[in-house]
C-alpha positions as CSV (number, residue, x, y, z in Angstrom):
1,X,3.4,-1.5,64.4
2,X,3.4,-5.1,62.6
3,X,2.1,-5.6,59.2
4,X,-0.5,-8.4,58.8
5,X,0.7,-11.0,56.1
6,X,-1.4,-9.9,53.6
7,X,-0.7,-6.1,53.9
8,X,3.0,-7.1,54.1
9,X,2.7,-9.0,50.7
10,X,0.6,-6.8,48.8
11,X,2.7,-3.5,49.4
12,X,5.6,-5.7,48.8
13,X,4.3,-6.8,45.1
14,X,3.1,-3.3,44.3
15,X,5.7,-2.2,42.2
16,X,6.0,-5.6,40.0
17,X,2.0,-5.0,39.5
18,X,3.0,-1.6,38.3
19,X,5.0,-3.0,35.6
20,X,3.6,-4.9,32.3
21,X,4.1,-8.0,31.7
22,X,4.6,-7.5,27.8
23,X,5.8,-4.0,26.8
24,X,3.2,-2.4,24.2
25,X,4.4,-2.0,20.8
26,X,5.0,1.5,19.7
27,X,1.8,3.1,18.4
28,X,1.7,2.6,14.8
29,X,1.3,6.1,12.8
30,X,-1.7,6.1,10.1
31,X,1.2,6.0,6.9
32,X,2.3,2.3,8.6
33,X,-1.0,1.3,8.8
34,X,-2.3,2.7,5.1
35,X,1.0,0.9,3.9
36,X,-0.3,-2.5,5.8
37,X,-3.7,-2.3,4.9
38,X,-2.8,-1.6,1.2
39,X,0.0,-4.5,1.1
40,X,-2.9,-7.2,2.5
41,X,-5.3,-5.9,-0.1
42,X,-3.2,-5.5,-3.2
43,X,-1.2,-9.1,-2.4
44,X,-4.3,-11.1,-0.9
45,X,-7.2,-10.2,-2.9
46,X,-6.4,-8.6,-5.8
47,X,-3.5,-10.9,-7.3
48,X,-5.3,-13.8,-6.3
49,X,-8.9,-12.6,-8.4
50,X,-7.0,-11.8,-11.3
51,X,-5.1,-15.2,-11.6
52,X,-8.1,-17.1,-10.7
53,X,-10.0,-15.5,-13.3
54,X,-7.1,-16.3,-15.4
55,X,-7.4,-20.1,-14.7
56,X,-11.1,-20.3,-15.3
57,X,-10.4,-18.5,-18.5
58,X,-8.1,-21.0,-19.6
59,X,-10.1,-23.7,-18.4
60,X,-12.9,-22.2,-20.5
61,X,-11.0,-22.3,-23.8
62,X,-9.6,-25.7,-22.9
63,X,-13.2,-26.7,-22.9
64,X,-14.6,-25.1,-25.9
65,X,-12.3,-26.8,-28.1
66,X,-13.1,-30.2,-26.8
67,X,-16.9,-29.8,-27.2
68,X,-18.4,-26.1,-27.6
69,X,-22.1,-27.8,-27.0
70,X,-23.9,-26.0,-24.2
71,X,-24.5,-28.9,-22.1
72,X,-20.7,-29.3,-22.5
73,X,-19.5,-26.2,-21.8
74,X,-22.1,-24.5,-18.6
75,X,-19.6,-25.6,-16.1
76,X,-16.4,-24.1,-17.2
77,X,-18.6,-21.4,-18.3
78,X,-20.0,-20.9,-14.7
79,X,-16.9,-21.3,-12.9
80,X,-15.4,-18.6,-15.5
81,X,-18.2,-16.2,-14.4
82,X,-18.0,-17.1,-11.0
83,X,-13.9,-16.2,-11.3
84,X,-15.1,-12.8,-13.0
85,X,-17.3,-11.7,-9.7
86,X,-14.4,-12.1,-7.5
87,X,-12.3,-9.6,-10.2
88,X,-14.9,-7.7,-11.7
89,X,-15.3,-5.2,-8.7
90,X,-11.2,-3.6,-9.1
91,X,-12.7,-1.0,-12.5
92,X,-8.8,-0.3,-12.6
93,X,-5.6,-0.8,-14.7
94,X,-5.3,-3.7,-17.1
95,X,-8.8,-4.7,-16.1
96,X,-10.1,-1.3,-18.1
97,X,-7.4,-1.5,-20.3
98,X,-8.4,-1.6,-23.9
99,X,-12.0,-1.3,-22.8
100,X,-11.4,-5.1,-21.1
101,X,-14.3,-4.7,-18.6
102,X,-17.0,-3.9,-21.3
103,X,-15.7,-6.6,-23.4
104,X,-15.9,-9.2,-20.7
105,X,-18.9,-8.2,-19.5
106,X,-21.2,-6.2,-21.6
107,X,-24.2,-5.4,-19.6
108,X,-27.0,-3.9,-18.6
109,X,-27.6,-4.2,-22.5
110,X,-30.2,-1.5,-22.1
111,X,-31.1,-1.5,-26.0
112,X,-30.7,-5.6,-26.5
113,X,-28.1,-5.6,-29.0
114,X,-26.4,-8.5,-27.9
115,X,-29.0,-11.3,-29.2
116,X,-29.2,-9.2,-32.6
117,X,-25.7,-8.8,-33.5
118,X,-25.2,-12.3,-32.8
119,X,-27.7,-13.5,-35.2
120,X,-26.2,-10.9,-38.0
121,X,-23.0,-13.2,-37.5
122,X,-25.1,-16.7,-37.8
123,X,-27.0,-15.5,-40.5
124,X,-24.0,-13.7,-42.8
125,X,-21.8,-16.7,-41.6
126,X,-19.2,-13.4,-40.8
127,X,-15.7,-15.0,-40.9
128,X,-14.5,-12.9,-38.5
129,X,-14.8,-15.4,-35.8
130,X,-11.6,-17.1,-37.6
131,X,-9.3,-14.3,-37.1
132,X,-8.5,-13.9,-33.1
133,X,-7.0,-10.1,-33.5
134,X,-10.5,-9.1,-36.0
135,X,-12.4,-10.8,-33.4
136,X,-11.1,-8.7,-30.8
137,X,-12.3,-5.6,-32.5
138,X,-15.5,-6.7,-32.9
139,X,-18.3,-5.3,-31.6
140,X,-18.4,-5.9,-27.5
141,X,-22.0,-6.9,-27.9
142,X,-20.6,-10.1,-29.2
143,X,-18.4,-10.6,-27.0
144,X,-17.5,-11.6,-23.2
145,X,-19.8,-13.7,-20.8
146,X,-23.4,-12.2,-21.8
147,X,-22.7,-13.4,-25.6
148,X,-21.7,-16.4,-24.5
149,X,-24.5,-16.7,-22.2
150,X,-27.1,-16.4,-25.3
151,X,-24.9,-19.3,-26.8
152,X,-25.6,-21.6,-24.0
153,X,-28.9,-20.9,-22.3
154,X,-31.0,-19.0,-25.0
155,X,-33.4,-21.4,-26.6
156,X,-33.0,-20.1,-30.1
157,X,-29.0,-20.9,-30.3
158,X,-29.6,-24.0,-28.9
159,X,-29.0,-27.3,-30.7
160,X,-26.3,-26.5,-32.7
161,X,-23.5,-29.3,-33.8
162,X,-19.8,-29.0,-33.5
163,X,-18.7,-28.5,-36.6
164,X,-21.4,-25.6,-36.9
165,X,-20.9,-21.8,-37.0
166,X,-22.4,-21.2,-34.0
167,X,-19.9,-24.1,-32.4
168,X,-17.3,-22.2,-34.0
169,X,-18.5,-18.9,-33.0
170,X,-18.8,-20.3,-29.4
171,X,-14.8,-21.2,-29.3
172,X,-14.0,-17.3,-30.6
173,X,-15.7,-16.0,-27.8
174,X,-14.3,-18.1,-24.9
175,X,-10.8,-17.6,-26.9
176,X,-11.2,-14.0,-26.5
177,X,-12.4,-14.1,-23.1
178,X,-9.4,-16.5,-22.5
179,X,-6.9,-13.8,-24.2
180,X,-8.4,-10.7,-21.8
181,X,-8.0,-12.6,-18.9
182,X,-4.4,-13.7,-19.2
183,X,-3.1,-10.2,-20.3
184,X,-4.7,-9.0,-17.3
185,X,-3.4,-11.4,-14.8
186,X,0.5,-10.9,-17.1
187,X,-0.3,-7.1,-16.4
188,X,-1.2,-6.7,-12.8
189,X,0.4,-9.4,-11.1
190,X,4.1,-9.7,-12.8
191,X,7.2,-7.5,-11.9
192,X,6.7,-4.0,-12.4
193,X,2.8,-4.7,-13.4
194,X,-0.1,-2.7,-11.8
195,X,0.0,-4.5,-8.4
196,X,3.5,-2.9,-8.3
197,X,1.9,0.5,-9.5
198,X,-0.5,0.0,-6.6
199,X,2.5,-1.0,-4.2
200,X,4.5,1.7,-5.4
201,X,2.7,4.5,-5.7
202,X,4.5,7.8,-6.4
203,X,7.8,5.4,-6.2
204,X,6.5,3.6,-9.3
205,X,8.2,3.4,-12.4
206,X,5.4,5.0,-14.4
207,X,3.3,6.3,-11.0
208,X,-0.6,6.4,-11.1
209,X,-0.9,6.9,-8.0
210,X,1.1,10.3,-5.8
211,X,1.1,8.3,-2.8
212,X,-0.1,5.2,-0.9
213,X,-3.0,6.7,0.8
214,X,-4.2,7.4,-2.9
215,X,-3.6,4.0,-4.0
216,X,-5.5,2.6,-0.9
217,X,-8.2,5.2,-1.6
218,X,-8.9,4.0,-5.0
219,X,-9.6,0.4,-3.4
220,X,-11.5,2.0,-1.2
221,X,-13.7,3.9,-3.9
222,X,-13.7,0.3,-5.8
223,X,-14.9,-1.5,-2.8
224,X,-18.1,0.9,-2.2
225,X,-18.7,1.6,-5.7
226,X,-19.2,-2.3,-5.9
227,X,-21.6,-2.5,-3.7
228,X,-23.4,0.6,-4.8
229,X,-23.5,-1.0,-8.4
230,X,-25.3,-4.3,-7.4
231,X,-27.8,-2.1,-5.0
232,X,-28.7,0.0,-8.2
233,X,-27.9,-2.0,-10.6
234,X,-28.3,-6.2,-9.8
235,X,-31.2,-5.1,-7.5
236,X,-32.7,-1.8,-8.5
237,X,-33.4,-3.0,-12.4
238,X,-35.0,-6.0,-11.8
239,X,-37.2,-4.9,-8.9
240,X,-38.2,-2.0,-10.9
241,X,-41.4,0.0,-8.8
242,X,-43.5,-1.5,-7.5
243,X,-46.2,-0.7,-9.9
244,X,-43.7,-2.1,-12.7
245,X,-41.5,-4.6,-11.4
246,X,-38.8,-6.0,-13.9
247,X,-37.4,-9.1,-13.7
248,X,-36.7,-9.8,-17.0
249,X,-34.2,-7.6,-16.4
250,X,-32.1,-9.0,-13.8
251,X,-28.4,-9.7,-14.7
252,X,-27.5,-12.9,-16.0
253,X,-30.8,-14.2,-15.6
254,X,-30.7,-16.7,-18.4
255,X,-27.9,-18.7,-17.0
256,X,-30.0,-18.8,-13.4
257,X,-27.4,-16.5,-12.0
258,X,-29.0,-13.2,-10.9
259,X,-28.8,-14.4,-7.2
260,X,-25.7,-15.7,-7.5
261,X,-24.1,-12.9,-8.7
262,X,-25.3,-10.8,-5.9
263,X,-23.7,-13.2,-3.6
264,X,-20.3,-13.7,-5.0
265,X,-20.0,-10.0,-5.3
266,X,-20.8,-9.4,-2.0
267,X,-18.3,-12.2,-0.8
268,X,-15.6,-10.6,-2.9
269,X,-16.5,-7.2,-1.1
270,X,-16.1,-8.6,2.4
271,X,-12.7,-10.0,1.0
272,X,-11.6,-7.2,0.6
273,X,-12.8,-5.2,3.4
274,X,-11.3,-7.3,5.2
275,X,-7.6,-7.4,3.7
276,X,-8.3,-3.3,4.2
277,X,-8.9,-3.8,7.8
278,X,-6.5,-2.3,10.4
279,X,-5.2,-5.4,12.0
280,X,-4.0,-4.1,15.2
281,X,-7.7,-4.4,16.1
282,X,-9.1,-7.9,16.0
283,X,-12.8,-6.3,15.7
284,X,-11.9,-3.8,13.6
285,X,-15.5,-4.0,11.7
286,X,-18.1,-5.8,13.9
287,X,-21.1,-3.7,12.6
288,X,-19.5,-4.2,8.5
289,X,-19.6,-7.9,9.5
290,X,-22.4,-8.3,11.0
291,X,-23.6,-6.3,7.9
292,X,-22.2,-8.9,5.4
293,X,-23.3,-12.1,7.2
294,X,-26.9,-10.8,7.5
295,X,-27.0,-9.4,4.0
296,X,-25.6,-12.7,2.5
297,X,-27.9,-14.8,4.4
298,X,-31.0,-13.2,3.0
299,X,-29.7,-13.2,-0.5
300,X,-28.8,-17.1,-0.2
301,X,-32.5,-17.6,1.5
302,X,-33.9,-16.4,-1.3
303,X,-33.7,-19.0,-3.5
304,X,-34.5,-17.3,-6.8
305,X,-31.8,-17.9,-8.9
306,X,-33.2,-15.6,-11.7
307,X,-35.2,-13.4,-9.7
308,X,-38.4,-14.1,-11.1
309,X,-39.7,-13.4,-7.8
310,X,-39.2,-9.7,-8.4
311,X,-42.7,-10.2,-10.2
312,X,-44.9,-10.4,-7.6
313,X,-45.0,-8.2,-4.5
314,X,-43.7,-10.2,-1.6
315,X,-40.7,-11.6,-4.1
316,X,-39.8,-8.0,-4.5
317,X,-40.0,-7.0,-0.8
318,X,-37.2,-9.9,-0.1
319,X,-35.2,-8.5,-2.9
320,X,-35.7,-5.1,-2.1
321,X,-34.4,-5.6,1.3
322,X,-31.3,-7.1,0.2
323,X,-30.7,-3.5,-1.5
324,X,-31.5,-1.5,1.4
325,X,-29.1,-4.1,3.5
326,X,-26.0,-3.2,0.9
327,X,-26.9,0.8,1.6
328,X,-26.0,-0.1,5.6
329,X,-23.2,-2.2,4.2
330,X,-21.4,1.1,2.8
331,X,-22.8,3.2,5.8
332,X,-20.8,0.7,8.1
333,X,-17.7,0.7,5.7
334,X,-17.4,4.5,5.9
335,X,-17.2,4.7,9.7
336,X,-15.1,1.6,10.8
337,X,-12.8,1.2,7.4
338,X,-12.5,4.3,5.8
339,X,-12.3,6.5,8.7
340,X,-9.9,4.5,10.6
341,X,-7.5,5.1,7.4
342,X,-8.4,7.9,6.6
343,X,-9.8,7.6,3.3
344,X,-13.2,8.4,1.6
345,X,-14.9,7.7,-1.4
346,X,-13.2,9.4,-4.6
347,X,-14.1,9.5,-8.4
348,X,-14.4,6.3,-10.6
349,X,-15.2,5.5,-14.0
350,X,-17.7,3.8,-13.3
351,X,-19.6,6.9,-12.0
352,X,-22.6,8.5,-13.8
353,X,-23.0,5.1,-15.7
């Protein structure tokens, strides 16, 4: 019996079509890929946020002492802040060091003690401002990027000259902030600092951490408590009920940068999800990042920098929805990030606040 062509060639090629082209790589076991995943986060985002907020620091300082004015100083000021929402998420190590976090950012200021304490130092003159190690004992409601804030946007600090106490007071504050943000980027990001404690793990030289999966479980817990802060926290205060909205109390609000905020923090979220992300699948997250996308795009069409919208009903819907977006977010994060790795949400300080 003679084989047709066809049936002669395809039985012949049978056994080459048997064999791969490419031979797979070895499975990966979950330890190589928590060790991965924790490497890209710790290396990617995390030393990169704290020595950009480091530069904007310095850039800060560098521009109070050439003209503390507001009008002057809102742009380093902004890009400073901006620098602080791509850090301010990783409530860990040097960056709650010394109380750091509250410091640079002291809000919500649920009893308003910010403007007061402030205008105890105008009025008594307090020449504490002059001393950079009294300064940084001082009370935290004097300090950071909400009491510099005041300085620059609030009408009654406004107008003051340069060789005035509030000019002087303005340069102590962005000195301060510029002082926190270096020891923090010196702490976590040199040899043997807290990226190496993250790294490291149990093999660290003073451990925090027992293993990697605890060290890429912390990220993990600082990643959704993140977002969890700016759906109760940027969101939830200044939408208030609907009976009583509240957008007076929205964060940053003076400085037009309650929206923003939202933004950059999520952006700074995704980041890291994504440095977290398994990369031996390309679509590791599609629903977390079709999530993001869709939750940035409504905060960005908002376009209520201050959220003065949340005063009226259909303002507060939009922001609302942004909020109940974020809770997907982490619903999302849980199932194609923290599961894959095997990691869940654990305790931070930043719980029951």
């Amino acid at each position: 019996m003679r084989l047709s062509f066809l049936t002669a060639a395809t039985f012949l090629l049978a056994p080459m079509a048997a064999q791969p082209l490419v031979q797979p790589l070895a499975a990966q076991s979950l330890e190589e890929i928590q060790a991965q995943s924790l490497d890209r986060a710790v290396t990617e985002h995390t030393v990169p946020a704290v020595r950009a907020f480091d530069d904007a620091a310095r850039d800060l300082v560098m521009a109070s002492a050439k003209d503390c004015r507001p009008e002057a100083m809102q742009p380093a000021y902004n890009a400073a802040f901006d620098a602080w929402m791509g850090l301010q998420h990783l409530h860990m190590g040097p960056v709650e060091k010394d109380g750091r976090i509250l410091a640079i950012a002291f809000w919500p200021d649920k009893k308003g003690l910010g403007p007061r304490a402030l205008s105890r130092l105008i009025a008594d003159q307090d020449p504490i401002i002059d001393d950079a190690e009294q300064f940084a004992q001082a009370s935290i409601a004097v300090r950071g990027l909400f009491a510099l804030e005041y300085m620059l946007y609030d009408d009654q600090y406004d107008g003051y000259g340069r060789d005035s106490y509030s000019c002087h007071l303005v340069q102590a504050i962005a000195n301060d902030l510029g002082r926190m943000a270096h020891a923090i980027d010196v702490e976590w990001a040199s040899d043997g600092g807290f990226k190496d404690t993250l790294l490291q793990a149990a093999e660290a030289e003073t451990p925090v951490y027992l293993s990697r999966m605890e060290s890429l479980q912390a990220l993990y817990t600082m990643l959704t408590s993140s977002l969890e802060n700016t759906k109760d926290q940027r969101i939830g205060r200044p939408i208030g009920s609907f009976e009583k909205p509240r957008p007076a109390r929205a964060e940053a609000r003076r400085s037009g940068r309650s929206e923003r905020n939202v933004i950059l923090q999520l952006e700074a979220a995704r980041d890291l999800a994504r440095k977290m992300a398994p990369q031996s699948d390309a679509v590791a997250m599609p629903n977390t990042e079709e999530a993001f996308a869709k939750t940035i795009a409504l905060a960005e069409a908002l376009d209520d920098p201050s959220f003065e919208g949340a005063g009226d009903p259909m303002g507060r819907l939009k922001i609302e929805i942004i909020g109940q977006n974020i809770e997907a977010i982490i619903g999302h994060l849980a199932n194609e990030l923290g599961a894959p790795l095997g990691v869940s949400v654990g305790f931070n300080a930043g719980d029951g606040d």
